[in-house]
ROKOL-155420 format. One record per residue (C-alpha): y, z, x. Coordinates in steps of 0.2 Angstrom, whole numbers, padded with zeros to 4 digits, always signed. Each point is the difference from the previous one (the first is absolute). Layout:
N
YZX ...
This chain:
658
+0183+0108-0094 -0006-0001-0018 -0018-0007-0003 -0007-0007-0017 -0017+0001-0002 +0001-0010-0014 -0018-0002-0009 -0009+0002+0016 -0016+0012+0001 +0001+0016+0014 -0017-0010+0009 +0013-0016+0000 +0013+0012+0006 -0010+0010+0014 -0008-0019+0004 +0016-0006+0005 +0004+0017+0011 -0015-0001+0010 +0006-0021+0004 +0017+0010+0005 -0006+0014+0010 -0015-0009+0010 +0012-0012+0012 +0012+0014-0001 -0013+0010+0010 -0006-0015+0010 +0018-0004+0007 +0001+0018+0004 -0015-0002+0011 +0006-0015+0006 +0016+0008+0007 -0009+0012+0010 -0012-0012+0007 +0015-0010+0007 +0007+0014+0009 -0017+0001+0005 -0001-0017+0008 -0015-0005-0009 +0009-0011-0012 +0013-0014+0010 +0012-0002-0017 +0001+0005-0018 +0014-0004-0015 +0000+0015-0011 +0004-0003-0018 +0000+0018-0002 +0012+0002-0015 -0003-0018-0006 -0017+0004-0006 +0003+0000-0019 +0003-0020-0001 -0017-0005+0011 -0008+0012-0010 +0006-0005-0017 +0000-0019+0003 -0019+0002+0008 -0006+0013-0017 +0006-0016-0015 -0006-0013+0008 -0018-0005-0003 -0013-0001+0018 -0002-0015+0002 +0020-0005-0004 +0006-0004+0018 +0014+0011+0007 +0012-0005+0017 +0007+0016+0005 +0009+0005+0017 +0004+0012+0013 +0000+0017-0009 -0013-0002-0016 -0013+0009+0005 -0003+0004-0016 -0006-0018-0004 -0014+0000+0011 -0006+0018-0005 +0004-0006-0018 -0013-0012+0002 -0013+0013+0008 -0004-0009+0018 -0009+0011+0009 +0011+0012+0010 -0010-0001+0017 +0004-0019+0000 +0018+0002-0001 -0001+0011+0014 -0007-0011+0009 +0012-0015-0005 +0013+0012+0008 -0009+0002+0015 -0005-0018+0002 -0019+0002-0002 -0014-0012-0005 +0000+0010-0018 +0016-0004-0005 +0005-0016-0006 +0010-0011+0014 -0014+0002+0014 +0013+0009+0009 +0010-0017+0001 +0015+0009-0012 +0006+0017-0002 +0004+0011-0015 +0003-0008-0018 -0001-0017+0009 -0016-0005-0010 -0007-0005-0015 -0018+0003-0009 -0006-0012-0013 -0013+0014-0006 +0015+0010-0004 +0011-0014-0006 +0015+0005+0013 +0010-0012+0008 +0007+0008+0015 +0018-0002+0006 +0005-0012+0017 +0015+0007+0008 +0012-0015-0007 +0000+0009-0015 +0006-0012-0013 -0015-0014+0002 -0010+0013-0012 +0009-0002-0014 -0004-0018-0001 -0019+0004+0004 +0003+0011-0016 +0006-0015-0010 -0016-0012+0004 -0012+0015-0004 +0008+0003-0015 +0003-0020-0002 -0019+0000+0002 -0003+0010-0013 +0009-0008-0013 -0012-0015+0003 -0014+0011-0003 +0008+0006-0015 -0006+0018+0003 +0014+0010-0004 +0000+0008+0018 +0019+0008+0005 +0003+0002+0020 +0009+0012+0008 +0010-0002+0014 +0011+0011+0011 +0015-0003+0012 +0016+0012+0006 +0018-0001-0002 +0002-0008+0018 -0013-0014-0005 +0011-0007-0017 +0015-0007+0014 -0013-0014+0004 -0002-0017-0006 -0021+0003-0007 +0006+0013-0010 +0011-0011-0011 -0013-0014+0002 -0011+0008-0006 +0008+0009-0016 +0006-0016-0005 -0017-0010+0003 -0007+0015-0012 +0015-0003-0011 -0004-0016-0002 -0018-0003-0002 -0001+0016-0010 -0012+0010+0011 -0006+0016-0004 +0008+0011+0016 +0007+0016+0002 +0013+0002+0012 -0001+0016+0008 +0018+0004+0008 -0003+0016+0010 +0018+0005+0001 +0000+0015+0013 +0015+0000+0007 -0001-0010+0017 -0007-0015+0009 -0004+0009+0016 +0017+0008+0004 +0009-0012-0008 +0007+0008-0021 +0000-0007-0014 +0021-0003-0001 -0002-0011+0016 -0015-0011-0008 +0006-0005-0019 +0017+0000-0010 -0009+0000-0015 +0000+0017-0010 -0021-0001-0002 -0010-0010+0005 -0010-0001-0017 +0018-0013-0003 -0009-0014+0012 -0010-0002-0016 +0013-0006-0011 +0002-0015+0011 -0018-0007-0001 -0001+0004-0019 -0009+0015+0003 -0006+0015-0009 +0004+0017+0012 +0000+0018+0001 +0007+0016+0009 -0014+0013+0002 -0001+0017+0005 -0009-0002+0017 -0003+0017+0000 -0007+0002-0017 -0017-0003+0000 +0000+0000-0021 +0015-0012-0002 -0009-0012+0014 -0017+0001-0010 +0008-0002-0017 +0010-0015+0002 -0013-0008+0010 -0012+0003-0013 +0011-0007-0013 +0004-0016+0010 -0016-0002+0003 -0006-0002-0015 +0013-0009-0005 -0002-0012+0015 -0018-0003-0008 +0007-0008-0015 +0015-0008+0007 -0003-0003+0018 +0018-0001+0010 +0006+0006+0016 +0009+0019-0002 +0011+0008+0016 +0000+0016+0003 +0011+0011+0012 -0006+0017+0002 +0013+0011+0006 -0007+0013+0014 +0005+0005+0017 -0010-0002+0018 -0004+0020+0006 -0005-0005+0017 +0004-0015+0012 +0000-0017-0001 -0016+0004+0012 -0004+0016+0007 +0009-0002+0014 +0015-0005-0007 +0005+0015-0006 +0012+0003-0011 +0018+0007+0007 +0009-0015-0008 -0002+0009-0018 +0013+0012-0005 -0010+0015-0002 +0008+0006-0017 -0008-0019-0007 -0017+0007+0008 +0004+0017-0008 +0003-0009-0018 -0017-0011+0000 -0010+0017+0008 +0003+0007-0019 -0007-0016-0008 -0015+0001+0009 -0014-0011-0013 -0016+0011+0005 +0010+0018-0001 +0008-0004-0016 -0016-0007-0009 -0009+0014+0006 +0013+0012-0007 +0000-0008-0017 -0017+0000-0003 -0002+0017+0006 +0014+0006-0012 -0008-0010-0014 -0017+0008+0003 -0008-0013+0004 -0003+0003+0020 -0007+0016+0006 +0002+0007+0016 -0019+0003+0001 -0002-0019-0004 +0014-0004+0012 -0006+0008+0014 -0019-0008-0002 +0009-0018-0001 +0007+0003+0017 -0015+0009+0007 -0010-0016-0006 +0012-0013+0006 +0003+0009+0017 -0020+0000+0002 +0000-0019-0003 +0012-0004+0012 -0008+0011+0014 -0016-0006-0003 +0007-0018+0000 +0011+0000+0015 -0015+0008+0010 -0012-0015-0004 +0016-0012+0003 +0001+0010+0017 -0018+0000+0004 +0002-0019+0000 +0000-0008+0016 +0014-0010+0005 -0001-0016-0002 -0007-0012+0014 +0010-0017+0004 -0012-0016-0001 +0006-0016+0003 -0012-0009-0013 +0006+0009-0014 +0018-0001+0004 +0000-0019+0001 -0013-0002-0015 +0013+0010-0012 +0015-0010+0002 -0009-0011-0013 -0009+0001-0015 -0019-0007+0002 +0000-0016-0008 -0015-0014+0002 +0005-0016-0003 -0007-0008-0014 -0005-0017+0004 +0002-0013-0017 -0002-0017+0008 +0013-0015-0004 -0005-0012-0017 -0003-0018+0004 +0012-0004-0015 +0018-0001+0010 +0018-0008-0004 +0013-0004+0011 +0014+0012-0003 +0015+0007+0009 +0001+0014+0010 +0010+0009-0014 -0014-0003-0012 -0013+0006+0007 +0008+0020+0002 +0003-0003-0019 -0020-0006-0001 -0005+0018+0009 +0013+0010-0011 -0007-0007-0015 -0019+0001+0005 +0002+0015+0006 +0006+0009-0014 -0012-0005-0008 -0014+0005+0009 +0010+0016+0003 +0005+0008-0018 +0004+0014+0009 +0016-0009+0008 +0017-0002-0001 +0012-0009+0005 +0019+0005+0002 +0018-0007+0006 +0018-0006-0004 +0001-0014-0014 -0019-0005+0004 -0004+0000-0019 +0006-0011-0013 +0011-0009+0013 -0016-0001+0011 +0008+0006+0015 +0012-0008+0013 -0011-0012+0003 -0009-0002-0012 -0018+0007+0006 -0005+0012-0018 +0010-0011-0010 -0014+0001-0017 -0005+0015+0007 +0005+0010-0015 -0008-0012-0014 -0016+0004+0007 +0001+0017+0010 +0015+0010-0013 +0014+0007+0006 -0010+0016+0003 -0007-0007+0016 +0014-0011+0005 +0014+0011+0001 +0018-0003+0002 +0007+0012+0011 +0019+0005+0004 +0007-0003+0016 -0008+0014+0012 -0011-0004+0010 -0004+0016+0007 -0005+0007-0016 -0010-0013-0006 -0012-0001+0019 +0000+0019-0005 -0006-0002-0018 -0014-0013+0005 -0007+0016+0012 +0000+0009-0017 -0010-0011-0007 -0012-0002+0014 -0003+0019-0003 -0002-0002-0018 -0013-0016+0001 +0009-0013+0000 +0004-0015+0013 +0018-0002+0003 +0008-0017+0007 +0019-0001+0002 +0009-0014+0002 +0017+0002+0012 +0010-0015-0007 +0003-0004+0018 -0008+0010+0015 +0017+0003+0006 +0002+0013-0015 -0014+0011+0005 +0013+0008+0011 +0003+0010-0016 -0017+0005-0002 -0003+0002+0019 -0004+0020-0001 -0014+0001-0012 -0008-0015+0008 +0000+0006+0018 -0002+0021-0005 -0009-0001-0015 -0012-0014-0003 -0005-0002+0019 -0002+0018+0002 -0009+0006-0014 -0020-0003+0004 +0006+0007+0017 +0006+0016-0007 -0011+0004-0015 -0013-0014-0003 +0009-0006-0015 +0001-0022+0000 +0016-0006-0006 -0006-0014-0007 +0016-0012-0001 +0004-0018+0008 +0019-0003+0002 +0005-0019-0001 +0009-0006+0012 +0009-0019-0003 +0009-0001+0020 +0005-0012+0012 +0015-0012+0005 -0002-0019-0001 +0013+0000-0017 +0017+0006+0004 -0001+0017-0009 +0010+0008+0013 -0001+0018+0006 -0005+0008-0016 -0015-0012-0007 -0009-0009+0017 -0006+0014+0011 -0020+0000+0005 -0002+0020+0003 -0017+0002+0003 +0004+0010+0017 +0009+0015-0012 -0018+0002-0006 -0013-0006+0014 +0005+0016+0010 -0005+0011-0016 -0016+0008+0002 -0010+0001-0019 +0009-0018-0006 -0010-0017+0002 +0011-0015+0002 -0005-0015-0006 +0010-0017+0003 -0009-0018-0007 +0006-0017+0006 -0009-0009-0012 -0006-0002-0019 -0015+0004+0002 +0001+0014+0012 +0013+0008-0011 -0010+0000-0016 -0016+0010+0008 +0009+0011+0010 +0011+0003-0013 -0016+0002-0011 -0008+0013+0014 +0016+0008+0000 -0001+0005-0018 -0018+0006+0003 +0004+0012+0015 +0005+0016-0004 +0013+0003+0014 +0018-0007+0000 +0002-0016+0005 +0017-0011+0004 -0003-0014-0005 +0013-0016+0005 +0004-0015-0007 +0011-0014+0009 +0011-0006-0012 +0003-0016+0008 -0021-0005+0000 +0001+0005-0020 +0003-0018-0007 -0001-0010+0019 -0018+0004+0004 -0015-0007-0011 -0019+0001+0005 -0017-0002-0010 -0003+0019-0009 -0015+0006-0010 +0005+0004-0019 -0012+0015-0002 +0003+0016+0011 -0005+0002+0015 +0003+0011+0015 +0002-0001+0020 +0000+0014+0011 +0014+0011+0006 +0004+0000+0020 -0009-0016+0003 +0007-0016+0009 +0002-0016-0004 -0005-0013+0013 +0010-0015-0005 -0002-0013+0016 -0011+0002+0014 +0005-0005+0019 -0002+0007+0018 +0015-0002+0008 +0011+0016-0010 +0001+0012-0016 +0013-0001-0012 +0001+0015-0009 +0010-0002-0016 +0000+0008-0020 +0011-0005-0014 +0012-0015+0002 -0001+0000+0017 -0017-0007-0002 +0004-0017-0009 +0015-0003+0014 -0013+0003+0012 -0009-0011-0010 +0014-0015-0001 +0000+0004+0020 -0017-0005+0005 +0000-0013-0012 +0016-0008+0010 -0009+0003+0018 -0021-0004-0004 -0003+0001+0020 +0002+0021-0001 -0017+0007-0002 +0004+0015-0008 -0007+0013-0010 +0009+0006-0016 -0003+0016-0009 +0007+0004-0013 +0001+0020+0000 -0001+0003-0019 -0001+0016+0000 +0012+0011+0011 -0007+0017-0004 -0016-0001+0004 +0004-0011+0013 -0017-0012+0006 +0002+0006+0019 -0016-0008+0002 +0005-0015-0005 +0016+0000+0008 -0010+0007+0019 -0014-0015-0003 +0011-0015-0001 +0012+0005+0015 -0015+0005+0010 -0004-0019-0004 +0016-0010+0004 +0007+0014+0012 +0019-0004-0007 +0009+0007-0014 +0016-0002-0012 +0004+0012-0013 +0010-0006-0012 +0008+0009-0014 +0014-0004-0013 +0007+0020+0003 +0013+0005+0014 -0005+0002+0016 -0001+0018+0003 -0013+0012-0006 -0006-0014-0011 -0018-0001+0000 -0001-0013+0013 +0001+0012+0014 -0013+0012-0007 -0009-0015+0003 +0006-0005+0017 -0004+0017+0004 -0018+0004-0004 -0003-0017+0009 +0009+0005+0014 -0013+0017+0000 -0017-0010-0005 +0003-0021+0005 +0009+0002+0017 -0013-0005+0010 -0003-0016-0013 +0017-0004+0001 +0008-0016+0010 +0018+0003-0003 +0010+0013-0006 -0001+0006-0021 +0014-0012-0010 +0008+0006-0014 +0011-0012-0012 +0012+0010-0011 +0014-0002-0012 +0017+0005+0009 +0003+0019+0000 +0015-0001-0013 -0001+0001-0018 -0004-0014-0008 +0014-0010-0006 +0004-0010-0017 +0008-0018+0006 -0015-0012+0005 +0008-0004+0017 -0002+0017+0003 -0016+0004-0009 -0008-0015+0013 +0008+0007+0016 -0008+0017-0005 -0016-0005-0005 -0014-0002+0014 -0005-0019-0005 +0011-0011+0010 -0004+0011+0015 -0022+0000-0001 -0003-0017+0007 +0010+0004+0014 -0008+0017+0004 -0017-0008-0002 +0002-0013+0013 +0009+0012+0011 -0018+0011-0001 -0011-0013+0002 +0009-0006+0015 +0001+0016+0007 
């Protein structure tokens, strides 16, 4: 191994080996603690230190770096407290998840680390909003983020490099190239010869490095850097290396041919920096073995207080109060000035007034800029706004839903429009294990509404008509928010904007350009979770949300002698349980009625904490009115059969005779 110093000072030089030899000497301990028991996993990065180290040693404090696994030297890089890892690692109250994750699974705003979800690949596009986020500040900040060989097979990986391509962020791609994705080698994962060649097809600048080398992996870095500054741009970078240990401790490592484990032994990055600087003269043995003294001392020291501390105690109150982010509503109270608009209108009305009030925001999705989306709702959003904050985005949704999390951590709101609900499929991951989980796992808000246009009623077949609220409802961290009206959908949309946790937020195509009503012009707000009670009667509850509430609507109107309360849900997460127990403990009968498939739709959720709390109210058995449980088809013939309208009247009357 053949290291250049190049014009660097022996402090710079000895600086760089004590950021090598400190999570050298950590793991170390770390590996007898687990045959100890008193750590349940670790991934050793042993042998991988130099790239952590290097990447972590350029880049400035409070530039944000998204490592993984095995990069230790990341978090000792940035200095965190010893005692607090250890207690990370041991799920105690001083670590950074609560105890609610394990390992590298967490992040720390103080130390401007993004922390790694299992899934891998969703990081990468978190990278690209932070970074997207600070190219709006115009501050000149890189970010760093880090993913293995395994992780460059999936979609967010190529998302994300193009996303970066594209809107010319300032990233660096850090491929940790060690050899094997678990068990699994690098000649059964890519054909490719390196993986730096995935940059050539985004346009993209990349590198082979040295992993190993801890002066190549400062030096470039330093340069690009710099050079990032002046010309901000995404730069790949596939540092070859090798994985010592297992994949986890205890996977072992009998899979690898021992001679391959023999050849990487000899390139060991601590060993041979330590021997070059002591050939060079600029490491003594005297000075050597004070640095390990001193950094043994800190690590005793700090797993004793981490040890010390008690285990955590389980409490309900805090469990359920984490999932979310705090937020009080902020009441701004309706103008008497209104105009009679469409349903369609009135999103655009809260888009437009929000971003407004909210300078801070953005808003992204496909052809939603000059062409104004596909329906139309930003069209002029980017003579006012610039396309800065009304992006175009390429067609990944995944990478985009990850990218508005990025910017959430970077101070800014995110909203993301899905071109039609159906489409958030491809961006399902980051929704469900990223945004929900965030706040629950390390206090962090992911600060991001993702549009949702939905709903049958238009013969858009399969692909463009579904209402999938029920993918999301069962999703603990997401709120779920579903208007049937104008004016409902512009001041939840509005509080939606305002809360800091992620919202789904849907929109029925079919009430865009059918429904009008009365709507304020200025801003306002209404309440998530709260109800809408739209008729009032004693003999049963209708419980509706979205289209489902005009044809229950259209219903009553054809029979005025059914006494019926109609509440309109709103919101589906929060759900007005209160509302929802007051009226049926009124009128003693209930119908459900949703536009979504039967089963698992939130209808029986319902049905079910009515059977548990209203039984004793009730006079006839819970009703629920559903769509059929097939997909939902294109022809209108079809589309009718499927659709639960010609089918309520009757099931009504069937409950009230009951």
């Amino acid at each position: 191994m053949t290291f250049d110093r190049k014009n660097l000072t022996d402090n710079q030089l000895l600086d760089l080996y004590k950021r090598l030899l400190k999570p050298r000497l950590i793991e170390e301990k770390m590996l007898i603690l687990i045959r100890q028991g008193k750590v349940s996993k670790w991934f050793s990065g042993i042998g991988q230190e130099a790239i952590s180290v290097g990447v972590t040693a350029v880049l400035d404090s409070d530039e944000y770096i998204l490592p993984m696994h095995r990069n230790l030297g990341v978090f000792t890089g940035r200095d965190i407290p010893l005692y607090r890892l250890f207690s990370q690692w041991q799920g105690k109250a001083n670590g950074f998840t609560k105890g609610r994750d394990r390992s590298f699974h967490f992040g720390t705003q103080q130390y401007k680390i993004i922390g790694m979800i299992s899934h891998l690949g969703p990081q990468l596009g978190v990278a690209d909003g932070i970074a997207l986020a600070n190219k709006l500040k115009k501050n000149g900040k890189v970010t760093a983020v880090f993913t293995g060989e395994g992780a460059t097979s999936e979609g967010d990986f190529h998302e994300a490099l193009n996303i970066a391509s594209v809107w010319e962020l300032p990233v660096l791609f850090v491929i940790e190239n060690n050899g094997y994705g678990l068990s699994t080698p690098t000649n059964e994962q890519y054909r490719c010869e390196n993986l730096a060649d995935k940059g050539k097809g985004y346009g993209m600048e990349s590198h082979i490095v040295d992993g190993n080398n801890i002066l190549e992996v400062y030096n470039l870095l330093s340069e690009l850097k710099a050079s990032m500054k002046v010309n901000p741009r995404p730069v790949l970078l596939e540092f070859k290396t090798f994985r010592m240990r297992g994949h986890e401790e205890a996977s072992g490592t009998k899979y690898v041919p021992q001679e391959l484990m023999d050849v990487w032994a000899i390139k060991d990055p601590v060993e041979n920096y330590r021997k070059y600087l002591a050939e060079n003269g600029v490491l003594t043995a005297d000075f050597d073995a004070a640095l390990h003294g001193e950094i043994k001392k800190e690590i005793d020291e700090s797993l004793a207080i981490a040890n010390a501390e008690p285990e955590i105690e389980a409490s309900l109150s805090e469990e359920l109060n984490d999932v979310y982010k705090p937020y009080v509503f902020e009441q701004v109270n309706p103008s008497e000035e209104k105009e009679n608009i469409r349903f369609i209108n009135a999103i655009s009305s809260s888009l437009r007034q929000s971003m407004e009030r909210h300078e801070n925001s953005v808003i992204m999705g496909q052809d939603i800029a000059e062409y104004g989306g596909a329906f139309k709702i930003t069209d002029g959003f980017v003579a006012q706004f610039g396309k800065e904050r009304v992006i175009n985005t390429p067609i990944c949704e995944s990478a985009v839903v990850s990218a508005g999390m990025g910017l959430s951590i970077n101070g800014y709101k995110a909203i993301v429009e899905m071109q039609f609900a159906d489409f958030v499929s491809t961006g399902f991951n980051p929704i469900v294990n990223l945004l929900a989980k965030s706040h629950y796992r390390w206090l962090e808000k992911a600060d991001v509404v993702v549009r949702m246009p939905c709903g049958g009623g238009t013969q858009a077949g399969p692909f463009h008509s579904q209402t999938n609220e029920a993918w999301f409802t069962k999703t603990p961290g997401l709120k779920v928010v579903y208007p049937a009206f104008p004016y409902d959908a512009k001041g939840l949309l509005n509080t939606s904007i305002n809360d800091p946790n992620p919202v789904l937020f849907f929109e029925h195509k079919q009430l865009y350009r059918s429904v009008y009503q009365d709507v304020p012009k200025e801003y306002y707000t209404i309440p998530l979770g709260k109800a809408a009670l739209l008729k009032e009667g004693n003999d049963v509850t209708i419980i509706s949300f979205g289209a489902a509430v005009h044809w229950a609507l259209d219903t009553l109107l054809k029979n005025p002698e059914i006494s019926a309360d109609l509440l309109d849900l709103r919101t589906l997460q929060p759900l007005d349980t209160e509302a929802i127990f007051a009226s049926v403990k009124k009128t003693g009968r209930v119908i459900i009625y949703q536009e979504d498939s039967m089963f698992g739709g939130i209808a029986s959720d319902i049905s079910a904490m009515l059977m548990e709390n209203c039984f004793k109210y009730l006079d006839a058995p819970v009703k629920r009115v559903s769509s059929l449980d097939t997909p939902i088809p294109f022809t209108k013939a079809l589309e009718d059969q499927y659709l639960p309208k010609s089918r309520f009247e009757s099931d009504l009357k069937k409950l009230l005779a009951y």
